[in-house]
C-alpha positions as CSV (number, residue, x, y, z in Angstrom):
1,X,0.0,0.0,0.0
2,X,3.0,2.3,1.0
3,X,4.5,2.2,-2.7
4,X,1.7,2.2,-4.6
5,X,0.4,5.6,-2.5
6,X,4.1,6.7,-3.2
7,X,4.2,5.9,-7.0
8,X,0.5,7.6,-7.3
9,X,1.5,10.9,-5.7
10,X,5.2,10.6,-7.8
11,X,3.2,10.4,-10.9
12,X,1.2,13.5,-10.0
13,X,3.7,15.2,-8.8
14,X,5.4,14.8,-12.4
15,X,2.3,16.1,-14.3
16,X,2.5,19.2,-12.2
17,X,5.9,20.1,-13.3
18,X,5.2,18.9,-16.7
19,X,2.6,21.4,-16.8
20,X,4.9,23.4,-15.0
21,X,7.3,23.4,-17.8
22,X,5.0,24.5,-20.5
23,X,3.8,27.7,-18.1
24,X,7.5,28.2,-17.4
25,X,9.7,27.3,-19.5
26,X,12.3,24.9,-18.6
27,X,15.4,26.6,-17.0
28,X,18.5,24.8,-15.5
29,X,17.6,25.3,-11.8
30,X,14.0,23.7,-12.6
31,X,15.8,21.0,-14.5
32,X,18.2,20.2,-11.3
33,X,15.0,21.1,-8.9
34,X,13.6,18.2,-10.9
35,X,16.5,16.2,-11.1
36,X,16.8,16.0,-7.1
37,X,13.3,15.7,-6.4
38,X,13.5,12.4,-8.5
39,X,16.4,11.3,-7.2
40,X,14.4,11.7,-3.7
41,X,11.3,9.8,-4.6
42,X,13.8,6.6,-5.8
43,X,15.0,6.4,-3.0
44,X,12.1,6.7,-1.2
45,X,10.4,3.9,-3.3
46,X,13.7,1.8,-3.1
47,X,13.6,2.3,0.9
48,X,10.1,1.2,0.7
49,X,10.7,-1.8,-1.4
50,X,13.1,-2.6,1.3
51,X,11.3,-2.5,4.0
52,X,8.2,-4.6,2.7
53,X,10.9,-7.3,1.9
54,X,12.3,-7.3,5.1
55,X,8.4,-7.4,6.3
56,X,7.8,-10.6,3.8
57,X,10.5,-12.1,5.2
């Protein structure tokens, strides 16, 4: 339940910026904003992967 809540609000959070990007225009500090924040919800989703094996087992 934890991951799939996490991969639903990733996948809206993307849409936001995507539409972001259009009303903006892409720039390099929205590109690296971007960059991190994605970097942020892999790990979170790795971490939470982990944790639900480690449940499992």
């Amino acid at each position: 339940m934890i991951t799939a809540n996490l991969i639903v609000s990733s996948l809206s959070l993307l849409v936001l910026l995507a539409y972001g990007w259009r009303a903006a225009g892409v720039s390099r500090q929205l590109k690296t904003v971007v960059g991190v924040v994605l970097t942020i919800i892999q790990q979170a989703a790795a971490n939470a992967q982990k944790e639900q094996g480690n449940a499992g087992n």
